[in-house]
N, C-alpha and C positions, 0 to 999 in steps of 0.2 A: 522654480524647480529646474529648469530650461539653462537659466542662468550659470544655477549650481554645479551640473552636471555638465557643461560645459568647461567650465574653470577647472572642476576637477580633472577633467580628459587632456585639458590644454598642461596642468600639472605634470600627468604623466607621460606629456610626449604624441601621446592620442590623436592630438588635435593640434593644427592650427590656423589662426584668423588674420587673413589678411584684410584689411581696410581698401579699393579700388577707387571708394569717390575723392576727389579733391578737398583736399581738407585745408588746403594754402588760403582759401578767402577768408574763411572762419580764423584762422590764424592771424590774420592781416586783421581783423575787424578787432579780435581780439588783443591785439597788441596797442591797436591804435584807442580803446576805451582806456586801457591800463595809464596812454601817455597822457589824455586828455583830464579825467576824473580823480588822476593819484592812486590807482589802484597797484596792490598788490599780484594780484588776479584776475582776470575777469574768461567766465568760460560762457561759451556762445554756444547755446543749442542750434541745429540746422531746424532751418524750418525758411521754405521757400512759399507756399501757399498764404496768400494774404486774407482768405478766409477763413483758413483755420485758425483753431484755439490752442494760442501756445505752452498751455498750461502741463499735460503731460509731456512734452517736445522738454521743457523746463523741467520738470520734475524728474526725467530722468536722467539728464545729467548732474543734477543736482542729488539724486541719490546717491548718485558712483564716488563724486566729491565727497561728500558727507564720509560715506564710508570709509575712502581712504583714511579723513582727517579723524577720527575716532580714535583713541587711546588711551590706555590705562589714566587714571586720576585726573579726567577731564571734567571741570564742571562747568556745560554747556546750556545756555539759557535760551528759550524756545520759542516763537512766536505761533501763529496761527495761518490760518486760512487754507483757501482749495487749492493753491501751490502747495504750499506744506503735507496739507495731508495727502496726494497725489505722491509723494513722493517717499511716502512709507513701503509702495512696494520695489521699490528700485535700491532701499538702503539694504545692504549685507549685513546682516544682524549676528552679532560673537561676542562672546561672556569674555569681559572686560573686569576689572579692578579698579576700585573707588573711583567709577564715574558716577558725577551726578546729574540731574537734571535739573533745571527749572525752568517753571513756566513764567512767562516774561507777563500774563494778562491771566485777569478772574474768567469766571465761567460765565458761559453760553446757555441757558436754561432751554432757550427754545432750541438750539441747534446741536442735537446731539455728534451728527456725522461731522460738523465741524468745530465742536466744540474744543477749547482749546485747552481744558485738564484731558480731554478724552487724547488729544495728540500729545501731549505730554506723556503721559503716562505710554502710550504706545511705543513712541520713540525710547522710552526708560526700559521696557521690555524687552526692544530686541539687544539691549548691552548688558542686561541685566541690573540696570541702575539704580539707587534712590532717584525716586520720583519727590518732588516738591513742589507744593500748588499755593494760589490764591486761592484761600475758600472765602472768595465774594463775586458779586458780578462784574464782568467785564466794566460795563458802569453803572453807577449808585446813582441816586436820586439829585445827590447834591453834593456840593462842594464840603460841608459839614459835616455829613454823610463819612465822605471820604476821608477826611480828618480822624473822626474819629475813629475808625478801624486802624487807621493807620497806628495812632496813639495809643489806645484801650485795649483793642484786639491780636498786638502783634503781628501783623500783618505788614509792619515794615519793615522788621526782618526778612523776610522773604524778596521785599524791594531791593534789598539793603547786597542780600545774599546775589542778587540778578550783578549788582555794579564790582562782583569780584568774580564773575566766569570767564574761565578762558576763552570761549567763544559765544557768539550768541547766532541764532540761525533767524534773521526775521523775513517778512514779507513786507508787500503795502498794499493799500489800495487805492484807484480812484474814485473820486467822487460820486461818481454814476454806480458803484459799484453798491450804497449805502441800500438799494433798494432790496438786494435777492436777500432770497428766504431766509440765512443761517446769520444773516444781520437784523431780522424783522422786529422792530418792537424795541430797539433800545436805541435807534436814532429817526426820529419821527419826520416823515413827509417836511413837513412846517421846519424842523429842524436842517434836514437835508438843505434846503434852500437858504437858509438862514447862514449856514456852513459856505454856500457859494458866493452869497452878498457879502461873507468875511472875506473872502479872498481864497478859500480852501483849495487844496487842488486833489485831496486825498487824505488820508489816516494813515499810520502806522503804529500799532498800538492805540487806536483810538486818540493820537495825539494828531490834532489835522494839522497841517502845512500850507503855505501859502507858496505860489512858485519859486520862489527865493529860498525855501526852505527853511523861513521863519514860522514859528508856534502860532497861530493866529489867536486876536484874544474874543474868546469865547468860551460861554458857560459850560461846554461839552466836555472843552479839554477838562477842564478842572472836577470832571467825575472820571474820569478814564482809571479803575486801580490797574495800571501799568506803572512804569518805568516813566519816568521824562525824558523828552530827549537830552538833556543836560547826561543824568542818570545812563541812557546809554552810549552817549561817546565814551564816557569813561572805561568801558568793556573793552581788554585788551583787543579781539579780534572779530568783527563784525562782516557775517557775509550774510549780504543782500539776496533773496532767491525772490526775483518778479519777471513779469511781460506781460506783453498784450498792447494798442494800442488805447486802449483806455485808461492804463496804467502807466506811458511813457511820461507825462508830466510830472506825474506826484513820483517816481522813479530818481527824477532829474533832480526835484525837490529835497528826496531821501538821500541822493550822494551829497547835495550842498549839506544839510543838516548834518548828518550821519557818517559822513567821511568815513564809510565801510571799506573793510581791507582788502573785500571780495564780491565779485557782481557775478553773478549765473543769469542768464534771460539768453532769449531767443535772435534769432540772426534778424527779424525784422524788426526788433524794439530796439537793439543795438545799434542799426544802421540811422533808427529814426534818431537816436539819442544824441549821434554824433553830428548830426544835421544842426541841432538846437544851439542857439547862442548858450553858453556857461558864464 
């Protein structure tokens, strides 16, 4: 509300905001991800505290972007997690024309506050969108499993539908990450570690990666009803929204895979990214 009422006042003349802090390093950092990685873009949240969680610090600059890139007959494909959803309240939400959504992964049974039809569909609300989901689980029992939904159920049009969106918004995570609650129960202890002795260094889309940003072969990936990564390079415009120190590696991983057009993350996951051999 704060936000609103502001813009509006700045509209009329009411108001206006000057910026004091230096913004020349975050510029510098951010120019120098763009030359390094092949980016389009890359926006760097401020965030100097090395104990905090860069998570909201992320989210809201990543709402503002968002915002801006919204327009009419956009069909934008969606991923998950507490980045993502963190950043529902920072998006400017305005009745648009034939925007679509989808969701890039099945549902979360146990996780309701993260579940990833529940941010889909949110994000579709504030544009006034079709919403378009996986009605299955993030991952199925089995590889067979997955086949067959894919085949019998139509559920690969939906797939199908993700590798023709003008954008797609995703996250990742690190591997450490497999424990909290809103992931419980669909990748198990036993598995987590089984995931590390592969080489994993993280998930996106429940497709894990190896540092190199190779697919690792394992039985997980091939339940994940997501996107492949194959599947989403093809997406015209791919922006990356992560940080955090547990998530700089499998990050690193996602721009070799992913050659996303856009990185959003925090001024200390930035600085550490550019330290790293590519």
């Amino acid at each position: 509300m704060i936000t609103r009422l502001l813009s509006d006042a700045r509209s009329r003349g009411e108001v206006i905001i000057r910026i004091k802090s230096d913004l020349a390093p975050l510029m510098k950092i951010q120019r120098k991800l763009e030359e390094r990685f092949g980016l389009q873009e890359a926006v760097v949240a401020p965030l100097s505290d090395t104990e905090s969680d860069p998570t909201r610090a992320v989210a809201a600059v990543a709402g503002g972007f968002v915002s801006e890139l919204m327009a009419n007959n956009l069909t934008v494909g969606v991923g998950w997690g507490r980045t993502l959803h963190a950043m529902l309240p920072f998006v400017e939400g305005k009745k648009l024309d034939g925007v679509r959504i989808v969701s890039l992964l099945g549902g979360i049974a146990q996780a309701r506050r993260f579940n990833p039809a529940e941010f889909a569909w949110q994000f579709a609300e504030l544009f006034d969108a079709e919403g378009f989901l996986v009605p299955a689980p993030a991952l199925v029992d089995s590889a067979q499993t997955k086949h067959a939904l894919l085949e019998h159920c139509g559920l690969d049009q939906v797939l199908q539908m993700a590798e023709t969106c003008d954008v797609a918004l995703v996250s990742c995570g690190g591997i450490s990450t497999l424990t909290t609650s809103f992931r419980l129960g669909h990748v198990s202890e036993a598995e987590r570690q089984s995931l590390i002795e592969a080489g994993a260094v993280g998930d996106i889309l429940y497709n894990f990666l190896d540092k190199d940003g190779h697919s690792i072969d394992h039985p997980v990936n091939a339940r994940a009803m997501s996107p492949s990564i194959e599947r989403l390079t093809r997406i015209k415009r791919k922006v990356l929204i992560s940080g955090g120190t547990e998530k700089t590696e499998m990050i690193l991983a996602t721009l070799k895979a992913l050659r996303p057009s856009t990185l959003i993350t925090d001024e200390l996951t930035a600085s550490r990214l550019l330290k790293i051999p590519f």
